[in-house]
ROZA-852807 format. One record per residue (C-alpha): x, y, z. Coordinates in nm, 3 decimals. Each point is the difference from the previous one (the first is absolute). Layout:
REM ROZA-852807
<r east="X" north="Y" up="Z"/>
...
***
This chain:
REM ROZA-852807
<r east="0.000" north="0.000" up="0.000"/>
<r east="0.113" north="0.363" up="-0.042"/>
<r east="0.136" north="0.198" up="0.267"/>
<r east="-0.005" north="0.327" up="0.042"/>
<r east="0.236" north="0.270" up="0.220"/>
<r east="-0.167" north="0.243" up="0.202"/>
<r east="0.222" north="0.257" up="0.246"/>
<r east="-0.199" north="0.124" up="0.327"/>
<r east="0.037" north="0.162" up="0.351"/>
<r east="-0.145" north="-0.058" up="0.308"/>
<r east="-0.295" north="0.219" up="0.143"/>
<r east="0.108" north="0.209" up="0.275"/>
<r east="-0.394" north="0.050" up="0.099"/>
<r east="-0.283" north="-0.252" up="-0.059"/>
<r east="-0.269" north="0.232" up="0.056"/>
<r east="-0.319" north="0.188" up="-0.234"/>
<r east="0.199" north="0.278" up="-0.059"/>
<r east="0.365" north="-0.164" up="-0.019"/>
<r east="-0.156" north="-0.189" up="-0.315"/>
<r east="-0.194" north="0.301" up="-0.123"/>
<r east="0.344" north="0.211" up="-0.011"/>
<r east="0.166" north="-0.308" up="-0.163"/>
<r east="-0.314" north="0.014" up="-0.253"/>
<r east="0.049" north="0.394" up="-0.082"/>
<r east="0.371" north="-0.082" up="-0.088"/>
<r east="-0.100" north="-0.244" up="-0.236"/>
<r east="0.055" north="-0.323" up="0.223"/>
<r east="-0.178" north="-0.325" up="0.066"/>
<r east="0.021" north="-0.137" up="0.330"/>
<r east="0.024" north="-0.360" up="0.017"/>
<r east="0.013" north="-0.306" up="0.249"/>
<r east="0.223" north="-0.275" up="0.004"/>
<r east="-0.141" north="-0.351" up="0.196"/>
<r east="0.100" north="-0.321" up="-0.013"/>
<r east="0.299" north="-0.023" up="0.172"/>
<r east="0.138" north="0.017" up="0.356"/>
<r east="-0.182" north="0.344" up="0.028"/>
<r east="-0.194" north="0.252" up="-0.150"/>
<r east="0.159" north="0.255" up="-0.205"/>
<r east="-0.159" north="0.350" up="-0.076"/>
<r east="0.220" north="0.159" up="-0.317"/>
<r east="-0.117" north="0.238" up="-0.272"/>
<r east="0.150" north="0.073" up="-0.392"/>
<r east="-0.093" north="0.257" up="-0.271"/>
<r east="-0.317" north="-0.117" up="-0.178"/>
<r east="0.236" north="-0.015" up="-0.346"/>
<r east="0.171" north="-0.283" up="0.138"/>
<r east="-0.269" north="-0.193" up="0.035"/>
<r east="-0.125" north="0.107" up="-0.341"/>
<r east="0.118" north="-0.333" up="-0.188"/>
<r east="-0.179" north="-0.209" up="0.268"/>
<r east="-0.319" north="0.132" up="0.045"/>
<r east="-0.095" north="0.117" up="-0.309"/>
<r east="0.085" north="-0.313" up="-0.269"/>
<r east="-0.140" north="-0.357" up="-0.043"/>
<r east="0.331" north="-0.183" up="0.071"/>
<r east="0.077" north="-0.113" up="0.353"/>
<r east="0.337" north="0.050" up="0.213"/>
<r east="0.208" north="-0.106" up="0.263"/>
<r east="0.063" north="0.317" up="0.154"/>
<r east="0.374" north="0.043" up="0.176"/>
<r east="-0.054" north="0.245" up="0.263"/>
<r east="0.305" north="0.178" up="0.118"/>
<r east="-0.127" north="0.221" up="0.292"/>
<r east="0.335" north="0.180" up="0.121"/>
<r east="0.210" north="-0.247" up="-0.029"/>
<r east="-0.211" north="-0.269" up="0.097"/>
<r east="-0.084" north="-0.278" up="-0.292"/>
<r east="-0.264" north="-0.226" up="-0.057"/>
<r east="-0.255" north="-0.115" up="-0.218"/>
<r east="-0.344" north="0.008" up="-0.049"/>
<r east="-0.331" north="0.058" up="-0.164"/>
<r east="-0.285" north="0.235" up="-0.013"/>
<r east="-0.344" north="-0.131" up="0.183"/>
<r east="-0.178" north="0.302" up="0.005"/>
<r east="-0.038" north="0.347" up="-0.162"/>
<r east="-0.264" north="0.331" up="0.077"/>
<r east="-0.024" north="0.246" up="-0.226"/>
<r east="-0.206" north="0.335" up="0.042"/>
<r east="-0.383" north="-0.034" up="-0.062"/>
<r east="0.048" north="0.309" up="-0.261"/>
<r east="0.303" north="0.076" up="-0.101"/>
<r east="0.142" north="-0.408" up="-0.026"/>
<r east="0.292" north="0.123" up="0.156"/>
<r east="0.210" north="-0.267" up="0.181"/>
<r east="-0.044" north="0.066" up="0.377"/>
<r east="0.132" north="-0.343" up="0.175"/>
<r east="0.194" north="-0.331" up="-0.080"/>
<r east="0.011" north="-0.295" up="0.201"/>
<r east="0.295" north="-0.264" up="-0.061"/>
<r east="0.038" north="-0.390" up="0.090"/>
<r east="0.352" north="-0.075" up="0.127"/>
<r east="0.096" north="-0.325" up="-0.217"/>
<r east="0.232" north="-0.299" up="0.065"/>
<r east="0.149" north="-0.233" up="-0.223"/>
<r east="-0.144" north="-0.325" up="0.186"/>
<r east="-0.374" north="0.171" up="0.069"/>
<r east="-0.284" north="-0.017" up="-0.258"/>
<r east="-0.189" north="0.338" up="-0.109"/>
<r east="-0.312" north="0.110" up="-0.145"/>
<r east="-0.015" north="0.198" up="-0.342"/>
<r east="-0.141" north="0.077" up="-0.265"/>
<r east="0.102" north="-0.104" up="-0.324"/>
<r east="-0.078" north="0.130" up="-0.368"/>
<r east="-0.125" north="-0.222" up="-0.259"/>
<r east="0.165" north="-0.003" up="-0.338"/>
<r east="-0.162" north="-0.138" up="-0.277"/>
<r east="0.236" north="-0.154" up="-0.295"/>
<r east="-0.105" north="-0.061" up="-0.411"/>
<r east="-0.346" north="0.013" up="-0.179"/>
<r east="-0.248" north="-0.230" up="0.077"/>
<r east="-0.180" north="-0.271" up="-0.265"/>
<r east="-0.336" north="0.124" up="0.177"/>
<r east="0.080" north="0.363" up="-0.069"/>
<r east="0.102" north="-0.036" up="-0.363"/>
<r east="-0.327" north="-0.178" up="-0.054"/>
<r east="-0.236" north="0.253" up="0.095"/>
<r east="-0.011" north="-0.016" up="0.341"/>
<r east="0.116" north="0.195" up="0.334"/>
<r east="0.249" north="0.057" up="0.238"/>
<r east="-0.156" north="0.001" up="0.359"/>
<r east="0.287" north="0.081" up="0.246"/>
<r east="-0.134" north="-0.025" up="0.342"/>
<r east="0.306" north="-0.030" up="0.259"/>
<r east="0.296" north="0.270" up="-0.073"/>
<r east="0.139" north="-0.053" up="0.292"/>
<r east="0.037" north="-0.324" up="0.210"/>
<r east="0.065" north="-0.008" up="0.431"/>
<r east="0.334" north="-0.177" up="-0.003"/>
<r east="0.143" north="-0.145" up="0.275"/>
<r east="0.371" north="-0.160" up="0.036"/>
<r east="0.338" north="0.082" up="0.133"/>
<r east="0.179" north="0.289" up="-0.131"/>
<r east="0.189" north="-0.141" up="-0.291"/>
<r east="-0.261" north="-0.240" up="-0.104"/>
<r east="-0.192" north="0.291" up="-0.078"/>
<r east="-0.075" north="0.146" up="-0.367"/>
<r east="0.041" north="0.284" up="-0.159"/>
<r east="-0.359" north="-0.061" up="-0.214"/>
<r east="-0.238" north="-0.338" up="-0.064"/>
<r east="0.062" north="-0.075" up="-0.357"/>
<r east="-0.265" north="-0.195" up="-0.241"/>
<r east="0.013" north="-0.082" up="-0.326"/>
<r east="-0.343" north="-0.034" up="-0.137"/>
<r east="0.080" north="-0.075" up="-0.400"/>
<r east="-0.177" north="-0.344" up="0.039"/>
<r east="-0.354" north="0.189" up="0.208"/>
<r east="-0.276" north="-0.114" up="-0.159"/>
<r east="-0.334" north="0.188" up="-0.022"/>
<r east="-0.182" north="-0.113" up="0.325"/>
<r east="0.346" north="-0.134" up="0.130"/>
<r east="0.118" north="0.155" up="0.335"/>
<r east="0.343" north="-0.018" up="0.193"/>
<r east="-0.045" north="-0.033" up="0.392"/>
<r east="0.144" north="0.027" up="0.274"/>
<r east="0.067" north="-0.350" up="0.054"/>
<r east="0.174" north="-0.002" up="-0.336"/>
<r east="0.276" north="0.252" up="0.125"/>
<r east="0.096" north="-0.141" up="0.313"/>
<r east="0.378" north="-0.111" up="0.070"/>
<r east="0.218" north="-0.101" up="0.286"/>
<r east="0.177" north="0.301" up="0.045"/>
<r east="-0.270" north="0.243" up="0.079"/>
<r east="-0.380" north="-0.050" up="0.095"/>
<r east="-0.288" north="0.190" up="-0.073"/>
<r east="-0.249" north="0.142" up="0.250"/>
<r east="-0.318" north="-0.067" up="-0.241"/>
<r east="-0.178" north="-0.287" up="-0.084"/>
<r east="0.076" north="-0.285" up="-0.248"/>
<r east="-0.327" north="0.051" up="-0.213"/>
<r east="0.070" north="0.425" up="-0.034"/>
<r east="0.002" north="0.074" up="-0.364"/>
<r east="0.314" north="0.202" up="-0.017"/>
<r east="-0.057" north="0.072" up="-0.429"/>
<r east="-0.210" north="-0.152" up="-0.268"/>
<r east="-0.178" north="0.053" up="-0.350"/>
<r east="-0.368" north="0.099" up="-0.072"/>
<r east="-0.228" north="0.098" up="-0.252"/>
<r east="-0.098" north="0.354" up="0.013"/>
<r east="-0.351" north="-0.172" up="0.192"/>
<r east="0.147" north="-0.184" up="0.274"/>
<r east="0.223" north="0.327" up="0.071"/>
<r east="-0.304" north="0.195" up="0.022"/>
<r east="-0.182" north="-0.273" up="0.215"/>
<r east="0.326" north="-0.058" up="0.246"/>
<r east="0.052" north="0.379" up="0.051"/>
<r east="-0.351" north="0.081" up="0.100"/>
<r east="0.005" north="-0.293" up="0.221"/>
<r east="0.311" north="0.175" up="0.167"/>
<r east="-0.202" north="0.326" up="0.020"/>
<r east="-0.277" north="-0.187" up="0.184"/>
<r east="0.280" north="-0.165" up="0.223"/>
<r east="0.121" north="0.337" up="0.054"/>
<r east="-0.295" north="0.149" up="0.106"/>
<r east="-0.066" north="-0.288" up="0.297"/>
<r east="0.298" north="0.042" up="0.123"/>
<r east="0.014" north="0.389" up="-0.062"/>
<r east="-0.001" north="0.073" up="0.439"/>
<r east="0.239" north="-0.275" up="0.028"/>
<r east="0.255" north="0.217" up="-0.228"/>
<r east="-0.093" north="0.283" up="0.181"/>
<r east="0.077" north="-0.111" up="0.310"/>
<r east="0.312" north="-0.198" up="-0.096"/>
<r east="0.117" north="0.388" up="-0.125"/>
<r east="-0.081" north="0.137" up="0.326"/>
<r east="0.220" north="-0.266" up="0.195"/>
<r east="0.264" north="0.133" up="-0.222"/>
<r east="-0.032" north="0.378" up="0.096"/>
<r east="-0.063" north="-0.190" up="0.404"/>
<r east="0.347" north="-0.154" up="-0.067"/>
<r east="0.177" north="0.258" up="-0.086"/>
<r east="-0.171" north="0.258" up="0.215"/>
<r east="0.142" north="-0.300" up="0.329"/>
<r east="0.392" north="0.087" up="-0.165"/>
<r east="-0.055" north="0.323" up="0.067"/>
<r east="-0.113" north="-0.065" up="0.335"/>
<r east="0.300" north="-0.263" up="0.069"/>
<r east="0.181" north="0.296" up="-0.129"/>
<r east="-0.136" north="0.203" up="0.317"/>
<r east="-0.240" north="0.232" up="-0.222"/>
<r east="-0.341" north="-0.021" up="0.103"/>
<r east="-0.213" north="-0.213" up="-0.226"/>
<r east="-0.341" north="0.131" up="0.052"/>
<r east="0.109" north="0.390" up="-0.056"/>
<r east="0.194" north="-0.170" up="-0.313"/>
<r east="-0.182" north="0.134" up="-0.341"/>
<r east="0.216" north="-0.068" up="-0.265"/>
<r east="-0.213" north="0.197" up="-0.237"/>
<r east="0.091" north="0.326" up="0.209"/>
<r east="0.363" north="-0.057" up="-0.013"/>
***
């Protein structure tokens, strides 16, 4: 997997307006756990610019004054109206301890099923990974030159020793349609969608909970804490 170098200093203040200041200079404070103990750090937003904002994963090697190690992004709040980057939490990693990420899909060659007529319905993009470190990949790749119309690849069909993935065996992960069993499968996902719309809603609200208790472990006080103010 890629790595990527990142430079940062420790926070001399953990509090609301220690990480507004750091905010007005253009900084992003950050929290390191994992390890023996938790690390409070920030870095200019551009440094974390080929992180956040690309479809490609990284191993990031932190060097916070001196002090190396690696990890990887678990978490990320941006501002509710201007989408800029306000926190980052970081995993600490270890060569003989599995971790959770997210993985791009990429898709290799032209189907049979496409060339005939029909269409390319690409419903996981990204896949939960989990292994060790260097068992993990950079991207999932499929080649789906011999896909069929009304073929799919699953889960099940992508599954190796190495690495394991956190969905089930019968997830369709790609396939080909015809234009009528696209139309059918997506409204069926807007239906789905709909059920579980309060489910989503409150799934983004743990989120905003989650990050709102850093701030808090950070000794700000989480129910003054409005990140749309700062």
């Amino acid at each position: 997997m890629k790595t990527l170098a990142i430079s940062a200093k420790l926070r001399k203040g953990t509090g609301k307006t220690d990480s507004k200041a750091l905010r007005n200079q253009g900084n992003v404070p950050c929290v390191l756990y994992g390890g023996e103990k938790q690390v409070c750090f920030y870095a200019h937003e551009n440094d974390f610019r080929n992180l956040v904002y690309t479809p490609e994963v990284f191993i990031v090697e932190l060097d916070i004054e001196g002090e190396k190690c690696r990890a990887v992004m678990q978490d990320l709040q941006f501002h509710p109206v201007t989408d800029k980057l306000l926190h980052l939490d970081f995993l600490q990693i270890f060569d003989d301890k599995e971790v959770t990420m997210t993985i791009p899909v990429h898709l290799e060659g032209m189907s049979i099923g496409i060339r005939n007529g029909g269409v390319l319905s690409f419903r996981r993009r990204k896949i939960i990974t989990r292994a060790i470190p260097g068992n993990l990949p950079e991207y999932i790749e499929i080649n789906i030159e011999d896909l069929e119309i009304g073929q799919s690849i699953f889960i099940k069909d992508l599954r190796v020793d190495k690495y394991s993935f956190l969905a089930p065996d019968n997830a369709v992960v790609v396939g080909v349609r015809t234009a009528r069993e696209l139309i059918i499968e997506e409204e069926a996902e807007e239906e789905l969608e709909g059920e579980e719309g309060e489910i989503t809603e409150g799934e983004e609200g743990a989120v905003v909970k989650g990050a709102e208790a850093t701030e808090k472990a950070e000794g700000e006080a989480g129910a003054e804490e409005k990140p749309a103010a700062e």
